[in-house]
N, C-alpha and C positions, 0 to 999 in steps of 0.2 A: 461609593461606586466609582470614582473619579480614579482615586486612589488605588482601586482594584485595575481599573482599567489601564493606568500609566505603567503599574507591576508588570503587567500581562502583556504590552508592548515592549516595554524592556527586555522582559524575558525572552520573546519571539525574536527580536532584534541581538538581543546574545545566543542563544542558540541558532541562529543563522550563521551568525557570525563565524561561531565553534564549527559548526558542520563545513561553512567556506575553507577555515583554516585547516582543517581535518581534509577535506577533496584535495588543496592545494598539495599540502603535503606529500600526502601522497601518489600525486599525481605527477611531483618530483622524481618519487621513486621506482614503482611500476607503470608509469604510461598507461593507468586505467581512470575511468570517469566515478569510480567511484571505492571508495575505501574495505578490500576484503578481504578475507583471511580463507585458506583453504583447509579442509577439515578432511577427513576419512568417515563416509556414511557407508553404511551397511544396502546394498543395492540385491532386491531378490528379481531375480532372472528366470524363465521358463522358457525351455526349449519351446522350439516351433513342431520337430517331430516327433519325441516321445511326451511333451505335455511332463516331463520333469524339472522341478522348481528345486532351484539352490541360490544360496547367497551368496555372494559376491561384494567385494570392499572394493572400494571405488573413490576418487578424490573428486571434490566438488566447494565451489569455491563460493562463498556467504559474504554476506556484508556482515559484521562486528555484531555483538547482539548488544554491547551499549549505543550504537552509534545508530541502531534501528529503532530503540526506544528513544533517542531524542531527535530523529527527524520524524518519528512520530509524534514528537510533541507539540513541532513547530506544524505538521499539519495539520493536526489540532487546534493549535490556536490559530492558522490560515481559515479554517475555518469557521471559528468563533468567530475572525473578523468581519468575515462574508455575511455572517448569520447576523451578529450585531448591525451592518448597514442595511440588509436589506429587509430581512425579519422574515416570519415565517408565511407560508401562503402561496410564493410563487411555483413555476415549475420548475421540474430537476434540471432543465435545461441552465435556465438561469442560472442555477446555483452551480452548474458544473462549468460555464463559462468563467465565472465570477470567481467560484475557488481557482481555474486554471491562472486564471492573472494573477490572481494574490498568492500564486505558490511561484510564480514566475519572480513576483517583486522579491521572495526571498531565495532567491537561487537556489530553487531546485527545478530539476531537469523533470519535465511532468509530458504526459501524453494521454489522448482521451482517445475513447473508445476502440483499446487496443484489442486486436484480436487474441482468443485463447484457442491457441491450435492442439486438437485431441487426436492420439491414436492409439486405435485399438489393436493387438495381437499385430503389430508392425506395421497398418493401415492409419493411415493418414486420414481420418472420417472430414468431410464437408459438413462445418457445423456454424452453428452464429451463436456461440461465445463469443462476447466482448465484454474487456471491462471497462467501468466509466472513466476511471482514473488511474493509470501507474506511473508512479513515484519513486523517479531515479532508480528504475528496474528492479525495483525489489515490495515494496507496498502499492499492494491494492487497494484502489477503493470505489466501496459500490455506494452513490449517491443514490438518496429515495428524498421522497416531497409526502410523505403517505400521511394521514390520520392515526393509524393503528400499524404499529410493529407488529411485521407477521415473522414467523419464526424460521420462514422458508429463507427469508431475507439471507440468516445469518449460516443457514445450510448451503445457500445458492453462493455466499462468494468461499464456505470452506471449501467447496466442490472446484471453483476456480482458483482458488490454493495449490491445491493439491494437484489440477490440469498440469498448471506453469509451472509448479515447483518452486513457490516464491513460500516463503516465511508468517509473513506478518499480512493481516488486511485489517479494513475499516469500513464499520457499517455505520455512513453519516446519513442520521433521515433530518432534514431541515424541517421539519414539517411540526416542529416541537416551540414552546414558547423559552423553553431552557434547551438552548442546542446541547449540555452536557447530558442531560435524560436521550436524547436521541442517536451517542456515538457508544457503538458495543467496538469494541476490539477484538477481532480470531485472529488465534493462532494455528498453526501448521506445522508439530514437530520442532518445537524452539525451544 
């Protein structure tokens, strides 16, 4: 166990390391906070007055899809760490402070309870989307504390995927005695 443990440190502590080195870099070169390549998506468009829908190619700019799979890794095990000290039982509250620090310890750039702004047919609707946790503007994630994984869980943050237009999210319920039974990953078009 010991031995699992000190891997899983190292680990987190090299992929911190890689994703610092990777920001730096880059941040050499384009003057952005975080590492992205710009791609051609297919954008379907509907007029306002005839209600006619055509597509449209559009440039939009992503963060790397390796470089999304290992800061997903690292918060991952940011919180396995959180789950390892404090264990299962508490509230989400706790656990969303507790991961906010320990994602802070490994530089990344994290913000809680951000709003997801929705519009409809060009309105801007007054809504209370928020998510718990986004992560260097691109991963979300929705903490839960629950007993029982409900499915709506993993409907409710691909719905706020899809709002923001971010890629990747994470459904971490602490409420597990194996934090790895409790984390599903969605994706969004990746």
């Amino acid at each position: 166990y010991l031995r699992d443990l000190r891997a899983l440190r190292v680990r987190q502590k090299n992929l911190s390391q890689r994703y610092a080195e990777l920001q730096s870099s880059d941040n050499n070169t384009k003057h952005t906070s975080t590492p992205q390549r710009e791609v051609t998506i297919r954008v379907r468009l509907q007029e306002k007055n005839t209600g006619d829908i055509s597509l449209h190619y559009a440039r939009k700019t992503y963060m790397d899809r390796k470089l999304l799979n290992d800061l997903t890794r690292v918060i991952i095990s940011c919180a396995i760490e959180v789950h390892r000290n404090l264990g299962p039982g508490l509230l989400e509250h706790t656990y969303k402070i507790a991961l906010l620090q320990e994602l802070k310890l490994c530089n990344l750039r994290a913000e809680k309870e951000v709003e997801i702004p929705l519009t409809y047919k060009g309105i801007k609707l007054d809504t209370a989307y928020r998510a718990d946790i986004v992560v260097e503007n691109e991963i979300i994630l929705e903490l839960k504390a629950t007993e029982n994984d409900n499915p709506l869980f993993y409907k409710q943050l691909l719905t706020y995927l899809r709002i923001a237009d971010k890629r990747v999210g994470l459904v971490i319920n602490f409420n597990k005695s194996v934090l790895k039974n409790g984390i599903k990953r969605i994706v969004n078009d990746f």
